[in-house]
C-alpha positions in Angstrom: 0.0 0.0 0.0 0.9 3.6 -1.2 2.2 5.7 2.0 2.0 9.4 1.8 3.8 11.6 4.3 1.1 14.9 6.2 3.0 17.7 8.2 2.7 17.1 11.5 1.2 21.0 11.0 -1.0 20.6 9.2 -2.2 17.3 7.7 -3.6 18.7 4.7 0.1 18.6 3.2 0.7 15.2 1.7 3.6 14.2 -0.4 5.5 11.5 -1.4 8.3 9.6 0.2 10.8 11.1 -2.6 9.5 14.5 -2.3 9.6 14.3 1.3 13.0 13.5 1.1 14.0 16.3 -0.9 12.2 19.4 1.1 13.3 17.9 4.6 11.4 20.0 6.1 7.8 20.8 5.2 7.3 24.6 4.0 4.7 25.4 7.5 7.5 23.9 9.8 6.2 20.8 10.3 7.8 17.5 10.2 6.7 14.8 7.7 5.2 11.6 8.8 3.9 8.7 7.3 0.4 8.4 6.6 0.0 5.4 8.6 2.7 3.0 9.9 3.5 -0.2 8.1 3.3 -3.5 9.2 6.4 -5.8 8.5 6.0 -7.7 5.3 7.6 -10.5 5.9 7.9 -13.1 9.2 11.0 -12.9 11.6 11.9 -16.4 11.0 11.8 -15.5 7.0 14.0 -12.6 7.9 16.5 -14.2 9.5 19.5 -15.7 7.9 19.4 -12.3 5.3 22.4 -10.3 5.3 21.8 -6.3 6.4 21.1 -5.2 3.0 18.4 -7.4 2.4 16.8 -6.9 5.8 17.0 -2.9 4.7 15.3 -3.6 1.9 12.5 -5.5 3.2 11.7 -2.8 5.7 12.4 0.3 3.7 10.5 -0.6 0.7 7.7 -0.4 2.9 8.3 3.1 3.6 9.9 4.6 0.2 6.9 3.2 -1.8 7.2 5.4 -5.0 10.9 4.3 -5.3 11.3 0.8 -7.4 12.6 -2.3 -6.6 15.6 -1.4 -8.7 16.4 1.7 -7.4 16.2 1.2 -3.6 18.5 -1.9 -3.8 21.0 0.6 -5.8 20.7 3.3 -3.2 21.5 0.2 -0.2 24.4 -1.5 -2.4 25.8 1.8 -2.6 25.4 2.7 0.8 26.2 -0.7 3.0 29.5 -1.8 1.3 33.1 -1.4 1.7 32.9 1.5 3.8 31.9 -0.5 7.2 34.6 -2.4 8.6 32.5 -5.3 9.3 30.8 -7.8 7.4 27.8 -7.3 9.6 27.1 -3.6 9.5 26.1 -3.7 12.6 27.4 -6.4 14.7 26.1 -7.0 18.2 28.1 -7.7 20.9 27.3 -9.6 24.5 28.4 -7.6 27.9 27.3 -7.4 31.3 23.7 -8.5 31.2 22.8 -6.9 27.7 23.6 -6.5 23.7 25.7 -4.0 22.3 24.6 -2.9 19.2 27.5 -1.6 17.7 26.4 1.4 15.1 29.8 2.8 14.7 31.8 0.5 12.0 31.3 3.2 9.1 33.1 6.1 7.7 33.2 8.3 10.5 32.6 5.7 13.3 29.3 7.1 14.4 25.7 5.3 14.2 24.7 8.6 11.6 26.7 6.8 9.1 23.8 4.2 9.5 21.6 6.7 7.7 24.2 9.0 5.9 25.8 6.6 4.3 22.5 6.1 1.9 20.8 9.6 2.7 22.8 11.2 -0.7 21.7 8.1 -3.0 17.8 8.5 -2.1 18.3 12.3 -2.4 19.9 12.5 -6.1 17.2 9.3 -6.8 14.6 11.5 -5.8 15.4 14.8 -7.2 16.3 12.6 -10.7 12.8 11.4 -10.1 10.9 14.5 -9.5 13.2 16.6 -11.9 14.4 18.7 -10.1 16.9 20.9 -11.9 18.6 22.8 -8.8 21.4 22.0 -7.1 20.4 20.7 -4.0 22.3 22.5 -0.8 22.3 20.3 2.5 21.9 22.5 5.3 23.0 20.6 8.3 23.2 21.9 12.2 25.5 19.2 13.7 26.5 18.4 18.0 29.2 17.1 16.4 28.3 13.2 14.5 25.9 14.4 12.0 28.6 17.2 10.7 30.9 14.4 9.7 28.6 11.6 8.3 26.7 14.0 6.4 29.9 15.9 5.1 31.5 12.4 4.2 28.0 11.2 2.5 28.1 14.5 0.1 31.3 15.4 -0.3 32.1 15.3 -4.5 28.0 14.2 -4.9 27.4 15.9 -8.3 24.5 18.4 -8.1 24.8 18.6 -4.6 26.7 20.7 -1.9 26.6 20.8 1.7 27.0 23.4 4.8 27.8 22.3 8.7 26.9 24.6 11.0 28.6 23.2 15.0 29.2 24.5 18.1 32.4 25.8 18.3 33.2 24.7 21.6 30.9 22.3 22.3 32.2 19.6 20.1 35.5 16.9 21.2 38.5 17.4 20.1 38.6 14.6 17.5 34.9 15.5 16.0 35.8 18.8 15.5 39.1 17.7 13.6 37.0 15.4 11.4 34.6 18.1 10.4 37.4 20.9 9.6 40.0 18.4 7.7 37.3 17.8 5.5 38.0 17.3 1.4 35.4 18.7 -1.1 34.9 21.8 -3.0 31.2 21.2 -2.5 31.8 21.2 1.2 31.6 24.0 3.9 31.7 23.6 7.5 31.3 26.9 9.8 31.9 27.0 13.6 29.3 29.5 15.6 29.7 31.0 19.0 26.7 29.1 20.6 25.5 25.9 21.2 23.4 23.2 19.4 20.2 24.7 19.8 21.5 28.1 18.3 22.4 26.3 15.3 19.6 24.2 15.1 17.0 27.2 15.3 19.2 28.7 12.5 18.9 26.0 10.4 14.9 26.0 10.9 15.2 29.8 10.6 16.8 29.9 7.2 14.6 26.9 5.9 11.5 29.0 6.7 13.2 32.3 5.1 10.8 32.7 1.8 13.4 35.8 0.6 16.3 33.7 0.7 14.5 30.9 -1.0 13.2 33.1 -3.9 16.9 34.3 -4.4 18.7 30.7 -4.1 16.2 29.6 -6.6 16.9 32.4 -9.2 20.8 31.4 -8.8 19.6 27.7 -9.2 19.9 26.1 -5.7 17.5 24.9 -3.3 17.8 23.6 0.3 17.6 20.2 1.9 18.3 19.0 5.2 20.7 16.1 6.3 19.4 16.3 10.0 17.6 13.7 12.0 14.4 15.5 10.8 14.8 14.2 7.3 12.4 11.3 7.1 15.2 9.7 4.8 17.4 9.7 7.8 14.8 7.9 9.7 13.4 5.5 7.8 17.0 4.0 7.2 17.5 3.7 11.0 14.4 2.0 11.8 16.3 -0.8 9.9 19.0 -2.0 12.6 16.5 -2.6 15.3 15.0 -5.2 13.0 18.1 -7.1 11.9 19.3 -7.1 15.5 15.9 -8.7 16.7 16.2 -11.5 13.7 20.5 -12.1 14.7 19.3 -12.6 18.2 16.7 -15.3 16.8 18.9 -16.6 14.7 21.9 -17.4 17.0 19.1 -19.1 19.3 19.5 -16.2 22.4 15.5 -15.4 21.8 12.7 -17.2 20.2 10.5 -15.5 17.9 7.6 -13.3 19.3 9.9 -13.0 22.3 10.1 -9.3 23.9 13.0 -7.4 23.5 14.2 -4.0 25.3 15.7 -1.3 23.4 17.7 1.3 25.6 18.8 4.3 23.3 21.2 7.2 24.3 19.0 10.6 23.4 19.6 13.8 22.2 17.6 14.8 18.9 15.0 11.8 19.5 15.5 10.5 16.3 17.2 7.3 17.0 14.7 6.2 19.6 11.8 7.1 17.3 12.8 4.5 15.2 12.8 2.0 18.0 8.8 3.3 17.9 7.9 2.9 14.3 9.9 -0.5 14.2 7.4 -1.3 17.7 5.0 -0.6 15.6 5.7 -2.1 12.8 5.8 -5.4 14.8 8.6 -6.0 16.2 8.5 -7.5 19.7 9.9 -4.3 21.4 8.9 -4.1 24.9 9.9 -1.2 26.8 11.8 1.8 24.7 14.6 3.2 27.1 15.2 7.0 26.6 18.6 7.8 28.2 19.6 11.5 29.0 22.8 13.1 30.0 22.8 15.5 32.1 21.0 17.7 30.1 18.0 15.8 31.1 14.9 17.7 29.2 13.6 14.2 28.1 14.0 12.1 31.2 11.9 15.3 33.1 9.1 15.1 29.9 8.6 11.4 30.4 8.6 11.6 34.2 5.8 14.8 33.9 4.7 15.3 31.1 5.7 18.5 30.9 8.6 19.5 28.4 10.6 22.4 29.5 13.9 23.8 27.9 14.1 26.7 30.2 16.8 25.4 32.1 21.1 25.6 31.7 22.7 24.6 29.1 25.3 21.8 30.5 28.5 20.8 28.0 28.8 17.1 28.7 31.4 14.1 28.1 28.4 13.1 25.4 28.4 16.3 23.6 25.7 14.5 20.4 23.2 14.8 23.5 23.7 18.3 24.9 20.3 19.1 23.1 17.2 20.7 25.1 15.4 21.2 21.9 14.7 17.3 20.9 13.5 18.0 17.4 12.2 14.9 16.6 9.8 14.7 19.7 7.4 16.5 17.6 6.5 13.3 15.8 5.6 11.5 18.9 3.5 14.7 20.1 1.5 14.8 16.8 1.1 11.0 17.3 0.2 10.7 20.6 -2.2 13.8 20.2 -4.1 11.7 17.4 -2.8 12.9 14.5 -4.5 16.4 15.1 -2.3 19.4 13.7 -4.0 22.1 15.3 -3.0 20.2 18.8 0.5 19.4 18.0 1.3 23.4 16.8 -0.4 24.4 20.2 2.4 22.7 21.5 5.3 23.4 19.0 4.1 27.3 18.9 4.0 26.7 23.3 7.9 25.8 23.3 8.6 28.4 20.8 7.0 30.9 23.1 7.7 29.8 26.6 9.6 27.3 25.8 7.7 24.8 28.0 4.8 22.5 27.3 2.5 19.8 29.2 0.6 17.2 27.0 -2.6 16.0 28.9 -3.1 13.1 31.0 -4.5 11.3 27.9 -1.7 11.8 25.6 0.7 10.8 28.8 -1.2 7.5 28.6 0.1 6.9 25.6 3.5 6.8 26.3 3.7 4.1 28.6 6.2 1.9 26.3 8.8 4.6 27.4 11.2 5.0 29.9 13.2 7.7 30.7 16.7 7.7 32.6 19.5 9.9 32.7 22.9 9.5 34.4 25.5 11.8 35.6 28.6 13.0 34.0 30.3 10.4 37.1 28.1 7.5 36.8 28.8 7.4 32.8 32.3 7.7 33.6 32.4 4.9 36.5 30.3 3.1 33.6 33.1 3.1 31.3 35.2 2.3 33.9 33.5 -0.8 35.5 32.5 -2.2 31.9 36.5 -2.6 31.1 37.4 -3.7 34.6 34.5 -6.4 34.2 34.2 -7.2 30.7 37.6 -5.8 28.8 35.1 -3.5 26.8 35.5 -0.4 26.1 32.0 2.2 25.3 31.9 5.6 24.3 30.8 8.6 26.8 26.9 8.3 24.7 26.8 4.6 24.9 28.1 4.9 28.6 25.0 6.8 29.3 22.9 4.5 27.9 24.2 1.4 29.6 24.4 3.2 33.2 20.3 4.0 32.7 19.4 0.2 31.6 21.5 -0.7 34.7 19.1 1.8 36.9 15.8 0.7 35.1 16.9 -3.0 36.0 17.6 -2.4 39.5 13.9 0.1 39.7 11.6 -2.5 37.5 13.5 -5.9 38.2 12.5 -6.3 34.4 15.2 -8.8 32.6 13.9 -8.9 29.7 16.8 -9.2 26.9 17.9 -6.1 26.0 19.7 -4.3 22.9 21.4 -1.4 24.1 22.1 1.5 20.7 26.1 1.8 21.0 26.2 5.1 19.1 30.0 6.6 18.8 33.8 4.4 19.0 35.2 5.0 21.7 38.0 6.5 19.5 36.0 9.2 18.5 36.1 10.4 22.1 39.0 9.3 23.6 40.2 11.7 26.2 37.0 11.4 27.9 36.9 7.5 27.7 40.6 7.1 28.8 40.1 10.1 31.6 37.2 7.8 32.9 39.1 4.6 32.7 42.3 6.1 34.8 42.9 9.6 35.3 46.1 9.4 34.6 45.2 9.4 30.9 44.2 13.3 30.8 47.9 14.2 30.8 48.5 12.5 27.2 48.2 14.1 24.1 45.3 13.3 21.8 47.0 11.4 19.7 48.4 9.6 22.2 45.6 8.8 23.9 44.4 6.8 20.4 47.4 4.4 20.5 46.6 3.6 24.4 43.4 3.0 23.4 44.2 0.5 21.0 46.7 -0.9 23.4 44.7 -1.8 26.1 41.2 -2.6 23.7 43.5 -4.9 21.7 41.1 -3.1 19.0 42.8 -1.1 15.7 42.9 1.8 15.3 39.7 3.1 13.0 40.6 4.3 9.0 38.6 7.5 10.1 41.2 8.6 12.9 44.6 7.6 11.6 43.1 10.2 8.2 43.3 13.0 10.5 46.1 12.6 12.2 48.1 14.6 9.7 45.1 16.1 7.4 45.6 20.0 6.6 42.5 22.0 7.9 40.6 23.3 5.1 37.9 24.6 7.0 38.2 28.0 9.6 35.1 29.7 9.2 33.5 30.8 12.9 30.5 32.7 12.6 28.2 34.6 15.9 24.6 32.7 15.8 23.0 35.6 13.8 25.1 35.5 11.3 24.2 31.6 9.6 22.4 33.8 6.7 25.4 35.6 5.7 27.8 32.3 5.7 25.3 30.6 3.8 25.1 33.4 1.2 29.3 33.6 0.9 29.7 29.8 0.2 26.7 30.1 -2.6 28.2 33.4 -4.0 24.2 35.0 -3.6 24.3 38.9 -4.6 
């Protein structure tokens, strides 16, 4: 069956999956959701035994339905290949009590190479097949994973270029050096004094700017978005939940039908919300785990039900979750609020106000699949520290998070029901923090350093995406204030 994708603004908007794709963003702010959400075509037990690309096939033709046969599989084959260190794609590894679903074996060792890695294929697909004849500028706000992926994803894709807009001191070390060593002549990555949120509002800001739009077009361009709120970013990521569920039936650890857990470190809300949609698909998800740093504006909404960023901004150890704005949340309100519009831009014009909102008692009710945790700078750090005393593994400062709430909601709901924990970023890509944890003796080395200790006592090698920047020139040194996105924007492009 056909699915068409409403603004969760106002339902009256309906596109396809391809179009979708291409405007990111609807033009009345909304967020694009599907019609209605698929159920899984096939049986678990026919699932398993396929290899990832298959399995992404399976579920996203479900989603992408005015794409052919022949195109999707040529946007996956070109997508899941070489570029992932492991066979897999996403292998899953057994410690302490849960699974360790490791996102991290692509290009730029984050899980947003899940869904970069194919984003640019179903983007020129979809502008070849709505023929479009502008080049299509990504415009990307970034806490420091999705810079990287989406910049690695685009960089040299003809009738494409890309901007990165990051915090310029709210990023590691390493993430930052990634983003700025960047090759491309169709790449452009610009540091602002601010944090996420800053350049996430002036990424919406500019997408709604109807002046700037008029003037791009007349040059030839057009904007598209490369951010967790594309629904081509989503749809891809709703894909590794699946497979995971079928490799833990296959290898015999659950039988089919059998519940699992899904514990997700959160920031945006995007990876989560695939959790929901593959829930809903049906896949035997139990509870959905929403872990929070210390930044902890989700953990507070699913405790209250009220959803408040008026509150400090804390830089964290897991800088991809310093977010108080989770953009993607939207799609859950509009859900949970029965589809209605006018309800869900009550809310979205309440946090844009006051920045605070409370869903009703109702709507609460509806979100009883959900979770919410947070831990501590120190208890992720003791996580990291424990796990490789116990175990000999080694987590990122996100996945740490993650695997120090699951441990809480354990201990609070004595629930042991098998559980896939989302292991997000290498632990390479944050290394002083990981290695600070583990002994603070660590936080005396050099960066560098610190990645050949790392490898030394992980016994694991040293990533293709770090050893590149160890000696890469910086190409990019643009800094910007927050109010002045528009003007970078119109300096890359050459707009008079």
């Amino acid at each position: 069956m056909e699915i068409v994708y409403n603004s969760t603004r106002d339902n009256r908007i309906q596109v396809k999956a391809s179009e979708a794709i291409l405007k990111g963003l609807s033009d009345d702010g909304g967020l694009f959701v599907p019609d209605h959400i698929p159920a899984l075509g096939k049986g678990l037990k026919e699932l398993a035994g396929m290899t990832y690309q298959e399995i992404a096939y399976e579920v996203m033709r479900l989603y992408l339905t005015d794409f052919t046969e022949e195109e999707l599989k040529s946007c996956i084959d070109s997508a899941y290949d070489s570029k992932f260190d492991t066979k897999e794609i996403a292998p899953l590894v057994q410690a302490d009590g849960a699974y360790f679903l490791e996102l991290f074996h692509g290009a730029t060792i984050a899980f947003k190479d899940m869904a970069l890695s194919i984003l640019p294929h179903l983007m020129i697909t979809a502008a070849r097949k709505n023929k479009v004849k502008n080049e299509i500028v990504i415009l990307t706000a970034t806490s420091g994973d999705t810079g990287k992926a989406a910049l690695a994803g685009f960089a040299g894709v003809k009738g494409t270029k890309i901007i990165v807009f990051y915090p310029k001191s709210g990023v590691s070390p390493i993430q930052e050096r990634q983003m700025v060593t960047q090759k491309g002549e169709n790449t452009y990555v610009v540091g602002i004094h601010g944090n996420f949120d800053d350049a996430q509002s002036g990424v919406k800001k500019l997408f709604a700017d109807k002046e700037l739009a008029a003037r791009m077009d007349r040059q030839g361009y057009q904007f598209s978005s490369a951010n967790s709120i594309n629904i081509g970013r989503l749809v891809p990521q709703i894909v590794y939940y699946v497979y995971a569920y079928v490799k833990l039936l296959e290898a015999g650890k659950i039988g089919e039908g059998d519940k699992i857990n899904v514990v997700v470190p959160t920031g945006n809300f995007g990876n989560i919300l695939a959790a929901f949609y593959a829930k809903n698909m049906g896949l035997p998800i139990g509870r959905l785990i929403c872990a929070s740093n210390d930044n902890k504006v989700l953990y507070d909404f699913f405790r209250t039900g009220i959803y408040d960023k008026n509150r400090e901004f804390v830089l964290t150890s897991s800088p991809s979750m310093d977010i108080l704005i989770s953009s993607n949340l939207e799609r859950l309100i509009y859900r949970i609020a029965g589809n209605d519009p006018e309800k869900n831009r009550d809310y979205m014009n309440a946090l844009a106000g006051a920045g605070k909102y409370e869903i009703t008692k109702e709507m609460g009710e509806k979100l009883t699949d959900f979770y919410g945790g947070f831990a501590s700078e120190e208890e992720a750090a003791q996580t990291i520290r424990a796990l490789q005393e116990k175990c000999g593994y080694i987590i990122d400062t996100h996945t740490a998070v993650a695997a120090c709430v699951y441990h809480k909601y354990v201990e609070e709901t004595k629930d042991h029901t098998p559980a896939i924990i989302a292991s997000t970023a290498s632990p390479y890509k944050f290394t002083r923090s990981v290695m600070k944890a583990i002994d603070e003796k660590y936080d005396s080395m050099t960066d560098f350093d610190l990645v050949d200790e790392l490898s030394s006592i992980s016994k694991v090698a040293i990533p293709k995406a770090i050893e590149e920047i160890r000696s890469a020139p910086v190409v990019h040194d643009h800094v910007c204030e927050k109010d002045g996105m528009e003007q970078a924007v119109e300096t890359f492009l050459g707009l008079q």
